[in-house]
C-alpha positions in Angstrom: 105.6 52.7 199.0 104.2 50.0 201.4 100.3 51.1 203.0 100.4 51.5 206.2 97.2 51.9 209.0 98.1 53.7 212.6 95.3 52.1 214.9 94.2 53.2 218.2 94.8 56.5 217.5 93.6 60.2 219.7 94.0 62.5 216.5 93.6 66.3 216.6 93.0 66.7 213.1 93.7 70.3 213.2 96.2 70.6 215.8 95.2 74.4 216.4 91.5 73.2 217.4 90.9 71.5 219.8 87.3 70.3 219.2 89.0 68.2 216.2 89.9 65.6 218.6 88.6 61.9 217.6 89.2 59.2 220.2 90.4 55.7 219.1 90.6 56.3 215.6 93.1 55.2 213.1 94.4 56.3 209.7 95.0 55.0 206.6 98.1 56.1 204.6 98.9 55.0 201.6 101.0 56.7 198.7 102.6 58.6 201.4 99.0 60.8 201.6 96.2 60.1 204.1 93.1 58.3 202.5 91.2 57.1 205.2 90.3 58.2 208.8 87.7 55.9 210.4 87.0 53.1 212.6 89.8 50.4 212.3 87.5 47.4 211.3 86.2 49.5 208.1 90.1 50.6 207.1 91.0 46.8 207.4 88.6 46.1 205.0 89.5 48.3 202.6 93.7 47.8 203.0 93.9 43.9 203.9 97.7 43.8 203.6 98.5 47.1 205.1 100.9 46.9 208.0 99.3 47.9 211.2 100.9 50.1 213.7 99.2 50.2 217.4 99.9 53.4 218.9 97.7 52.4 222.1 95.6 55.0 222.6 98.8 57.8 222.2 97.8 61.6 220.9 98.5 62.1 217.0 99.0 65.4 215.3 100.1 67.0 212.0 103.7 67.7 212.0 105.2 70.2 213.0 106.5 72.9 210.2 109.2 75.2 211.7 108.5 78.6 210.0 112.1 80.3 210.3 115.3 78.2 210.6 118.5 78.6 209.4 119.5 74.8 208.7 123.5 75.1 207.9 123.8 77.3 210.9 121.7 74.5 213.2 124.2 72.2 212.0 127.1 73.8 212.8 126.1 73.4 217.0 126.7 70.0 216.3 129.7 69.8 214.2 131.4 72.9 215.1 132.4 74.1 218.3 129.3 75.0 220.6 129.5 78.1 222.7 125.8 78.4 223.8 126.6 78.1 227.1 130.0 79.6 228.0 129.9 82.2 230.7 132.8 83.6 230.2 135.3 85.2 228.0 138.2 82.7 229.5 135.8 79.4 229.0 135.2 81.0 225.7 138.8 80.6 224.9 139.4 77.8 226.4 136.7 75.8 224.0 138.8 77.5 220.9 141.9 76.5 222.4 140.4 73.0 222.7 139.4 72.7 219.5 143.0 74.3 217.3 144.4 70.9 219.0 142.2 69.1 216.8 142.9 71.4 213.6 145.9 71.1 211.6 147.1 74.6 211.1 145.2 76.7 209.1 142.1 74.6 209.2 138.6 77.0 210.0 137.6 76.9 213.5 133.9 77.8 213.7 132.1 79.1 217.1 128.7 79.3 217.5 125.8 80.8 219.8 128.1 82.8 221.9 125.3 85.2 224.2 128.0 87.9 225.9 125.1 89.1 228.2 125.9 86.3 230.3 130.0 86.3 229.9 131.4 87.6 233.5 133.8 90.5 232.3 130.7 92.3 230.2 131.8 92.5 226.9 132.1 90.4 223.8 135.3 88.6 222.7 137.3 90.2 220.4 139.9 89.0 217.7 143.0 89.7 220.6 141.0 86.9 222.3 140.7 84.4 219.6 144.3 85.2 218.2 145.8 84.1 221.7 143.5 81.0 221.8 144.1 80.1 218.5 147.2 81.6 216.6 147.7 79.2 213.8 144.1 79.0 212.2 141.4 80.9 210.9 138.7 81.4 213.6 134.7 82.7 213.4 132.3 83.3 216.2 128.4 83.4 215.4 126.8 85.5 218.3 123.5 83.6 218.9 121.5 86.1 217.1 123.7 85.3 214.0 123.9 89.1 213.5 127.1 89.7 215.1 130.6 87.6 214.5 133.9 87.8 215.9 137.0 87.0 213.6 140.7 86.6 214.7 143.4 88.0 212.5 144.4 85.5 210.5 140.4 84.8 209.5 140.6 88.9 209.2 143.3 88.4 206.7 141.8 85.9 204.5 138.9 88.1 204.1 141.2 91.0 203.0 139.9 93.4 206.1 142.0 95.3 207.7 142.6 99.2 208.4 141.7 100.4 205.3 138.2 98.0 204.2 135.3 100.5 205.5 132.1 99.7 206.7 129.6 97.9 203.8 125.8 99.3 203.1 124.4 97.6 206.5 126.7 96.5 208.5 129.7 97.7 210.3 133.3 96.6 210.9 134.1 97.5 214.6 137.8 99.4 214.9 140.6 100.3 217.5 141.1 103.9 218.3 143.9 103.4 216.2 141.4 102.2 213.0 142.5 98.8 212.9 139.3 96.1 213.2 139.1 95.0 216.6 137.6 91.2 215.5 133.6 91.8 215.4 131.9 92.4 212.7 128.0 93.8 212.6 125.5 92.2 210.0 126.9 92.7 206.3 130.7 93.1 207.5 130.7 89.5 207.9 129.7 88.8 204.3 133.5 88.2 202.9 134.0 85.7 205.9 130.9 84.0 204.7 131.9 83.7 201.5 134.9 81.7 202.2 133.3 79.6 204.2 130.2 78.6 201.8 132.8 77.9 199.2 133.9 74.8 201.3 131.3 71.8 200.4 132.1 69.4 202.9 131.2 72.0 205.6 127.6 72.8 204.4 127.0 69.1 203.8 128.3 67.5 207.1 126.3 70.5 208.4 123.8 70.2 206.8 123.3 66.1 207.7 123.3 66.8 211.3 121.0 69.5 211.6 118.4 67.6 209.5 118.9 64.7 211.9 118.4 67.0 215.2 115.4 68.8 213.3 113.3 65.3 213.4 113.9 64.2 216.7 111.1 67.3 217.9 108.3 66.1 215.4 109.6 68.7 212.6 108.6 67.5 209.5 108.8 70.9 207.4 111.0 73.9 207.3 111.2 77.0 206.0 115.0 77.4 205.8 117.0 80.6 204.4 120.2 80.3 202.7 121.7 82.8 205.4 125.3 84.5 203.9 124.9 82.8 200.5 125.3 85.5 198.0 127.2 84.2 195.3 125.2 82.3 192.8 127.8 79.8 192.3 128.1 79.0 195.9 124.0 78.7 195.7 123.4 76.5 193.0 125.9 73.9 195.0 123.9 74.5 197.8 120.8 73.6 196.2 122.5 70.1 194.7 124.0 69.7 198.3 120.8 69.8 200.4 119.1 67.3 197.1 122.2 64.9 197.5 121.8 64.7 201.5 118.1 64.7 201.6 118.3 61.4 199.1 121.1 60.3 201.2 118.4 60.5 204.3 115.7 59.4 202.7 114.0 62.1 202.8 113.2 62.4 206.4 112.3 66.4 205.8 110.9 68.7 204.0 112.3 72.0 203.0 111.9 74.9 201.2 115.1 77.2 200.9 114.5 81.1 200.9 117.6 82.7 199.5 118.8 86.6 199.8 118.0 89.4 197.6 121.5 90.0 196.5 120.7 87.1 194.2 117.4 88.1 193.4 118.9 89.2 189.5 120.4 85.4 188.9 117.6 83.3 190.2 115.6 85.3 187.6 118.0 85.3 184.4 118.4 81.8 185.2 114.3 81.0 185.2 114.2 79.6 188.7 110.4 80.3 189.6 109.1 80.6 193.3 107.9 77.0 194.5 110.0 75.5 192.1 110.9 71.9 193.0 109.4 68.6 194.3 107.2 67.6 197.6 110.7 67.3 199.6 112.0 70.6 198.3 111.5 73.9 196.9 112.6 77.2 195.7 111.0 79.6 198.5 110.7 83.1 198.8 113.3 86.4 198.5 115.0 87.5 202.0 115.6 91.0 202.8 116.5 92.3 206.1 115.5 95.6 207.4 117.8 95.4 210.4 119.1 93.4 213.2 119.2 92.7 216.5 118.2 93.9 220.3 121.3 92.1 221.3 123.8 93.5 218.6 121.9 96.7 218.9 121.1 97.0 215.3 117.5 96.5 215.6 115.9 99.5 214.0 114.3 101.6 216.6 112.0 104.9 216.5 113.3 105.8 220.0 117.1 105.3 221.4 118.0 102.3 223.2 117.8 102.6 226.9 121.7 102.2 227.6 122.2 105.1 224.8 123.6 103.4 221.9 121.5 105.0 219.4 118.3 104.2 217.3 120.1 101.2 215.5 121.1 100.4 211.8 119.5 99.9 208.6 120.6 97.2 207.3 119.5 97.9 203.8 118.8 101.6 201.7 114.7 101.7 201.5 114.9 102.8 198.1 116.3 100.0 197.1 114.5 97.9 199.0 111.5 99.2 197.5 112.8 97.9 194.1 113.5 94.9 194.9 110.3 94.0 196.4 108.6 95.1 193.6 110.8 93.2 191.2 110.5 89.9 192.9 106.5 90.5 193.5 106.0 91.3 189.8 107.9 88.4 188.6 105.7 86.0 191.1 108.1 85.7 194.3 107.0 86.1 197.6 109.5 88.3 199.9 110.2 87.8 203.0 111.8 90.6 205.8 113.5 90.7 208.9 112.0 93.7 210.8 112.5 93.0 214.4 112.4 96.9 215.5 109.1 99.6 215.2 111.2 101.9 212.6 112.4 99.0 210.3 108.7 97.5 210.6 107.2 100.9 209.5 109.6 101.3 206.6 108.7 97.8 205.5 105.0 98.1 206.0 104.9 101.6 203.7 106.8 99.4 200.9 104.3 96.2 200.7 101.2 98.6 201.4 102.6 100.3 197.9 103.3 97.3 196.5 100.0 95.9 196.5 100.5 92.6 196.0 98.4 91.0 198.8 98.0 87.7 197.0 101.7 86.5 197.4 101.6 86.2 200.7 104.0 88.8 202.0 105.7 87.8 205.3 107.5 89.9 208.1 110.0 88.1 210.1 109.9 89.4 214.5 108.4 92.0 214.0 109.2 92.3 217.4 108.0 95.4 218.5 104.6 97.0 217.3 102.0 99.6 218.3 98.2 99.5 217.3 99.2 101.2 214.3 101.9 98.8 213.4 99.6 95.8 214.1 96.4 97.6 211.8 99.1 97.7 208.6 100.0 94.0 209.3 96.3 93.2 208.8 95.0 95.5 206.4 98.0 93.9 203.9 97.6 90.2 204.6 101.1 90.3 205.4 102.1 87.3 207.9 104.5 87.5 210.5 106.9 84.5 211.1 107.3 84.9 214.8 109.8 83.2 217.4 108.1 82.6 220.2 111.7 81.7 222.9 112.9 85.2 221.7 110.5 86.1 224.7 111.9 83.5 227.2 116.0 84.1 226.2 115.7 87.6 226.5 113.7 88.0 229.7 116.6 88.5 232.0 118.1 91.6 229.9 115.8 93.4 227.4 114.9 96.1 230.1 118.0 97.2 230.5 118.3 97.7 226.9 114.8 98.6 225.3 112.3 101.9 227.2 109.6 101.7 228.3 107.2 102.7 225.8 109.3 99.5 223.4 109.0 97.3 226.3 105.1 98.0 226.6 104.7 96.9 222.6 107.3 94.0 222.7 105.6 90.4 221.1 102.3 91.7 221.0 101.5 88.1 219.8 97.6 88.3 221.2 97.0 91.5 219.9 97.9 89.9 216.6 95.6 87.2 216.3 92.7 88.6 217.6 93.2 91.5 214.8 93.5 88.7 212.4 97.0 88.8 211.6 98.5 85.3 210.4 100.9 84.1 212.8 103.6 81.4 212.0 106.0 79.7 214.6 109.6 79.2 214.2 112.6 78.4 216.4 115.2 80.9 214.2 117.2 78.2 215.0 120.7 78.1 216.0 119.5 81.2 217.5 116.7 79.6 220.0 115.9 75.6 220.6 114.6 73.6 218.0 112.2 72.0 220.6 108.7 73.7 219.0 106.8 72.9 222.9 109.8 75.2 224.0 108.3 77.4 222.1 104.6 76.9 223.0 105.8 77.0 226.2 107.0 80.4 226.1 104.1 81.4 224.5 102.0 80.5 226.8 103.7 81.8 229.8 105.9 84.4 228.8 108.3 83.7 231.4 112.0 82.1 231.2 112.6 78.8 232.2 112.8 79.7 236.3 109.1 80.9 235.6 110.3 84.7 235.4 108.4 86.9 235.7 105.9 85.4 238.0 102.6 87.1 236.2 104.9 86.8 232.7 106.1 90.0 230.5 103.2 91.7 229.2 100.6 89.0 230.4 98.1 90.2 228.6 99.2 89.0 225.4 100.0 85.5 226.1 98.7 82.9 223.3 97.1 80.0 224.1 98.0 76.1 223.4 95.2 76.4 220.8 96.7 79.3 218.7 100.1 77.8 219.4 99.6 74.6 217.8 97.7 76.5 214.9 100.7 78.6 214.3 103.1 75.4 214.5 101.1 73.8 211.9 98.3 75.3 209.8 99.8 78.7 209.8 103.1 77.6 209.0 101.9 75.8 205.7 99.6 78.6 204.8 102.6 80.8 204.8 103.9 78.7 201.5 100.2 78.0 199.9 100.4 74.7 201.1 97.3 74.4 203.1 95.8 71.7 201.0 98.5 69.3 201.9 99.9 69.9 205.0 99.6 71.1 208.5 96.2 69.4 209.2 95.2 65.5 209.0 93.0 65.3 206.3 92.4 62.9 203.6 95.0 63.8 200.5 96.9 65.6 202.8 100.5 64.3 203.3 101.3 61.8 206.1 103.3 63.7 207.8 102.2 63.0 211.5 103.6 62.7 215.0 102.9 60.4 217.8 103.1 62.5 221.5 103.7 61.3 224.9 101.0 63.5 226.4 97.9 65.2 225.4 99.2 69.3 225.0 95.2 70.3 226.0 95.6 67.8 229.3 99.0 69.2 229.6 100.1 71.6 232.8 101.6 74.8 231.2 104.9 74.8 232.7 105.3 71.3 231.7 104.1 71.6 228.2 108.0 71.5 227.3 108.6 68.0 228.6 106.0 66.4 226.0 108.2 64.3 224.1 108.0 63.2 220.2 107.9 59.4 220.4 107.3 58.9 216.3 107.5 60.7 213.7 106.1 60.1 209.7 106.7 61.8 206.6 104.5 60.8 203.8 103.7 57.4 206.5 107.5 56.3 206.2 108.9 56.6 209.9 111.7 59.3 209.9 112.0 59.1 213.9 111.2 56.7 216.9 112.5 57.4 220.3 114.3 54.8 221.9 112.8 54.4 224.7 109.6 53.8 222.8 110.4 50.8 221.0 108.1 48.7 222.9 105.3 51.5 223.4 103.4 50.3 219.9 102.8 47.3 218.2 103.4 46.2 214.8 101.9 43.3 212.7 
């Protein structure tokens, strides 16, 4: 691995801070780890032969880690058929229609990121919909939440349900009057789709390749992926030679480590697969559970009704059991990991890990979107982290009122509140759900507004983050979440190399523009994964 020096350098050692900054610096790399930051003259001195990169004066940080993504599922936007933004349920078919002329019969024909909030007849698509679009092949819509999914009949048939298949623990099959499944399936009804589609290979790697190829164009260079569906350990163990295989293929542009669902919790620990298992580019991570769903799908685990009526929400999972299985994996050394977006699920979770006791490990909630000051004091009091997705707050601007009251819209992404109680909080895009783009995210943070700068004061105001806390949370934070604080998420000597070069200074950076700051390089262990085009003759190399 060749040494490298990156000269005429503005480096924010710890992105999060922003009285780390050191003007015209440069770095030393060399074994893919930082060994020097000085002066240039005294790093020449010391690497003769090292190739020299000139950024010209252009801001360097740590890379970005994206704390919550769903890799596959990112993937599919780019080699399945797209539906983030169709409008309506005739454009909807019209895509699937579109692409059965490119399928032989029988072939799968994936959707993803439909968002019926903004389709013009109200409602989501159902499988009469996608049977007269498609009639010869097997179709499957991903809501952009991934925790609702539409199937036409013949997928329906593949997956033997039909009128007599009831509901599973967590999720539900929607019917007919007449008792027949009407096409969209709730969290855990999806699972026997799933598993027909993780059994095809080609799929998950083709995937796979193009959402590792979209993830490093935004200055991502580590991600805290969940094997999302997977829950057959046969179908996982491929996985995990899959994402090795295209990650050598790549060179290793990324790294990742791949959280996989309790319902294998049993077989990754008869077969000895310990937490953190793996090498520098990829790891065994923690244990998913999931508590509930969605504000969209309406699953999300409330303590009061929704606002249009349609009850409290849906455990996704019995508590009991939960409960066992947390303290299964904790014993046996695995951190654990839950999706808690509502107050109720959150509570439920919070009573488990404060009886569980095992602080050390690291415990993380993902969303936990809506908390009170009770809620917020548990968080603290047992060091458990929250993996939060800062776009939720932008996406859903336009609709949440109509479907959360007021007292949930009062104590929705109390992301402020969090930090200054000292709750760790790591960024993620929950991608294919929200952008990859992480100054999307900051962005939102920042503001909390949408896009059209809605609303004008933003939702909540008070508990907007700043770009400091931001950048912490996309960096720091994020690698602290995975005890890897000693090697990533800050530029340090013996920390990895992994390091971005940014058209603009974030800190000099007007807020509603922070999203148009572009990635121009990026390095993992000093070996350039990324350059932007347009910047090829930005830098100088000799």
């Amino acid at each position: 691995m060749q040494n490298i020096i990156l000269k005429n350098a503005n480096i924010y050692t710890k992105a999060g801070k922003k009285n780390s900054y050191l003007k015209n610096k440069s770095i030393a790399v060399s074994s893919g780890r930082i060994s020097i930051i000085d002066d240039f003259d005294i790093i020449k001195k010391n690497y003769p032969s090292a190739e020299v990169i000139d950024l010209k004066h252009k801001t360097v940080m740590p890379g970005f880690i994206d704390s919550h993504i769903h890799l596959l599922q990112t993937g599919y936007l780019e080699v399945h058929t797209n539906l983030s933004g169709v409008t309506s349920i005739k454009m909807l078919k019209e895509k699937i229609k579109r692409a059965a002329k490119e399928k032989a019969p029988g072939e799968w024909i994936i959707g993803t990121s439909f968002d019926e909030t903004n389709f013009v007849e109200g409602r989501s698509p159902n499988r009469y919909d996608l049977d007269e679009a498609a009639p010869f092949n097997p179709v499957f819509l991903i809501r952009a939440c991934t925790h609702m999914f539409v199937a036409n009949s013949i997928a329906l048939e593949i997956a033997g349900i039909n009128k007599n298949t009831p509901s599973p623990e967590g999720g539900i099959i929607v019917r007919d009057t007449d008792g027949k499944p009407n096409g969209i399936l709730k969290e855990n009804a999806a699972d026997k789709v799933y598993n027909i589609i993780n059994n095809d290979h080609n799929i998950q790697k083709e995937s796979l390749r193009a959402a590792i190829r979209q993830v490093k164009k935004y200055g991502i260079t580590s991600v805290h992926d969940m094997a999302i569906g997977v829950k057959d350990f046969e179908h996982y163990l491929k996985l995990l030679d899959i994402y090795q295989e295209v990650l050598r293929e790549e060179d290793f542009p990324l790294r990742i480590s791949l959280g996989v669902e309790h319902h294998l919790l049993d077989d990754i620990l008869d077969n000895g697969i310990k937490f953190l298992q793996g090498n520098e580019f990829f790891r065994q991570g923690y244990i998913k559970f999931f508590a509930d769903g969605s504000f969209g799908g309406r699953t999300a685990l409330l303590k009061k009704k929704y606002q249009d009526k349609e009850g409290y929400g849906l455990a996704a999972m019995e508590e009991e059991y939960m409960r066992t299985a947390i303290n299964k994996a904790s014993k046996n050394g695995y951190q654990c990991t839950v999706h808690a977006l509502g107050d109720e699920a959150l509570n439920k979770v919070l009573n488990i890990f404060y009886e569980n006791n095992t602080r050390e490990l690291r415990h993380r909630v993902v969303h936990a979107g809506i908390t009170d000051d009770s809620l917020i004091k548990m968080l603290q009091e047992n060091n458990i982290g929250v993996d939060f997705q800062p776009n939720f707050l932008s996406s859903e601007a336009h609709w949440i009122q109509d479907v959360l009251c007021e007292d949930h819209l009062k104590d929705l992404y109390r992301w402020k509140s969090m930090v200054d109680k000292g709750v760790l909080l790591a960024a993620g895009s929950d991608s294919p759900v929200e952008p990859i783009n992480p100054f999307l995210g900051i962005r939102s943070a920042v503001l909390r507004q949408n896009l059209d700068l809605w609303p004008s004061e933003g939702f909540n105001p008070k508990e907007k983050l700043s770009v400091e806390d931001m950048l912490q949370a996309y960096t720091y934070n994020a690698a602290y979440q995975y005890f890897e604080e000693d090697c990533k998420g800050s530029i340090e000597t013996g920390n990895f190399a992994d390091l971005i070069v940014l058209s603009k200074d974030p800190f000099d950076t007007v807020l509603n523009e922070l999203d148009q700051i572009e990635v121009l390089m990026s390095f993992v262990s000093g070996q350039l994964v990324y350059q932007k085009k347009s910047y090829e003759q930005g830098y100088q190399i000799y």
